[in-house]
C-alpha positions as CSV (number, residue, x, y, z in Angstrom):
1,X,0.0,0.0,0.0
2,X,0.8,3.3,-0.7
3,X,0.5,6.2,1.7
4,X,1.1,9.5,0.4
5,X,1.4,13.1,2.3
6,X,1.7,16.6,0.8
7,X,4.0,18.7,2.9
8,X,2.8,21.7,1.7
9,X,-0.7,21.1,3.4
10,X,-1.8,22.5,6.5
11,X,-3.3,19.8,7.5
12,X,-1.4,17.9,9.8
13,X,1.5,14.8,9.1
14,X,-0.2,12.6,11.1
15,X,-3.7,12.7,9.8
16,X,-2.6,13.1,6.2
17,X,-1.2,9.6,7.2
18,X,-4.4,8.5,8.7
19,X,-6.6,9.7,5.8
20,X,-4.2,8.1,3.3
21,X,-5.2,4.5,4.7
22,X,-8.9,5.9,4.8
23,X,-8.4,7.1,1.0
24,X,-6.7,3.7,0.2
25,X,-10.1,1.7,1.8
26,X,-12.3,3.7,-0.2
27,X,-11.1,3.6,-3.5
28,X,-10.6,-0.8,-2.6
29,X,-7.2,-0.8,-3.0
30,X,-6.5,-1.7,0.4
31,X,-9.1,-4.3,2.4
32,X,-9.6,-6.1,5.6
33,X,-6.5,-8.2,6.2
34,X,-3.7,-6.3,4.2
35,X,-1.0,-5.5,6.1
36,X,0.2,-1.5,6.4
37,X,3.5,-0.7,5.7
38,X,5.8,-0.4,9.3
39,X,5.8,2.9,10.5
40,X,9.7,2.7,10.4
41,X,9.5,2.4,6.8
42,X,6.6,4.6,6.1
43,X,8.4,7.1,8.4
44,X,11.6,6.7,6.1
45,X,10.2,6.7,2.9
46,X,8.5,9.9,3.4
47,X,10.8,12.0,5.4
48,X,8.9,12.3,8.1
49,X,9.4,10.6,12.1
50,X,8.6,8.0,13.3
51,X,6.0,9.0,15.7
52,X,3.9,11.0,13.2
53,X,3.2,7.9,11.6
54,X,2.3,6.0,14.5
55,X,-0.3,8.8,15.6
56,X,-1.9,8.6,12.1
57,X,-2.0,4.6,12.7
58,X,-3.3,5.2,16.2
59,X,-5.9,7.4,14.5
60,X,-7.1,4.5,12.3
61,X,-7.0,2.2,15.7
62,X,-9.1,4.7,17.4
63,X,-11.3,4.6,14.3
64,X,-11.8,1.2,14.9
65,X,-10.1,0.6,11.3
66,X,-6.5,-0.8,11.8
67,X,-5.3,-3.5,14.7
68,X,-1.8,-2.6,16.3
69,X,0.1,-5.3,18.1
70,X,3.7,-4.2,19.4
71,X,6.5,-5.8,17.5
72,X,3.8,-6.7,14.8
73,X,2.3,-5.2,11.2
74,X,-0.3,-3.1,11.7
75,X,-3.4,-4.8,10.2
76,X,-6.5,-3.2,8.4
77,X,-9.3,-4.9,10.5
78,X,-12.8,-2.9,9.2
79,X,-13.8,-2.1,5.8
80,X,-13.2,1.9,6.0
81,X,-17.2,2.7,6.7
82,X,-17.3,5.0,9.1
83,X,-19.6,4.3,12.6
84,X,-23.0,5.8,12.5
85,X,-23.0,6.9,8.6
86,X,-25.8,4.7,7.6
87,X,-27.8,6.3,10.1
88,X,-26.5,10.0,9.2
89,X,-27.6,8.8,5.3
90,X,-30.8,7.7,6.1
91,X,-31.6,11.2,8.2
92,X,-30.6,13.1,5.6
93,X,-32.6,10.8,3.7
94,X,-35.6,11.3,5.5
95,X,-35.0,15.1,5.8
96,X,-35.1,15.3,2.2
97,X,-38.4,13.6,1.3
98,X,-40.2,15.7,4.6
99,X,-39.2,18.9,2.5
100,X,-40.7,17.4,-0.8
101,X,-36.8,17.9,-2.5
102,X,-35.7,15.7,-5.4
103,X,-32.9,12.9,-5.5
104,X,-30.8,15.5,-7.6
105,X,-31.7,18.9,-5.3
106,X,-30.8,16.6,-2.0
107,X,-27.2,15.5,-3.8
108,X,-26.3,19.2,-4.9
109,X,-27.1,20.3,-1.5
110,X,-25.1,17.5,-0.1
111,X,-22.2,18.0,-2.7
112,X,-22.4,21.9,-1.9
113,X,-22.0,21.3,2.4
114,X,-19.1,18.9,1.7
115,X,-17.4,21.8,0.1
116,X,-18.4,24.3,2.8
């Protein structure tokens, strides 16, 4: 697997990291079982430390995403869906047909608060 950062970004190292895996999960490239790269190697590949990798793979623990075990690969361990998104969906969903909006109105609107 890949994982990718732009040092230019303000975002930080670490979740760049974190949202890399996510990115990698989405698009199917990367599924329940791979293995992620050490952090020792991600860490050298990109420039970066050590422990900025670690917290973006401690992000993806906490996320419920990627199983750590000391001394051991990191392992994807969940799909990449993310808790209570379903639910979200079908509230928005449900917003949309109480205001009488179409399928396409709903998905601009969506599209339009994503980039907000």
């Amino acid at each position: 697997m890949l994982i990718t950062i732009d040092p230019t970004s303000s975002q930080p190292l670490a979740d760049q990291v974190a949202a890399s895996v996510r990115a990698a999960l989405s698009r199917g490239t990367a599924h329940p079982g791979d293995k992620l790269p050490s952090a020792r190697t991600v860490a050298s590949a990109l420039q970066i430390n050590l422990h900025t990798v670690l917290r973006g793979y401690q992000q993806l623990r906490d996320e419920g995403l990627v199983e750590l075990r000391r001394g051991r690969a990191a392992v994807i361990i969940a799909s990449g869906s993310h808790p209570g998104l379903t639910d979200a969906a079908r509230a928005f969903a449900e917003a949309v047909r109480l205001l009488g909006a179409t399928e396409e109105e709903a998905t601009e609107a969506f599209r339009k608060a994503m980039r907000d």
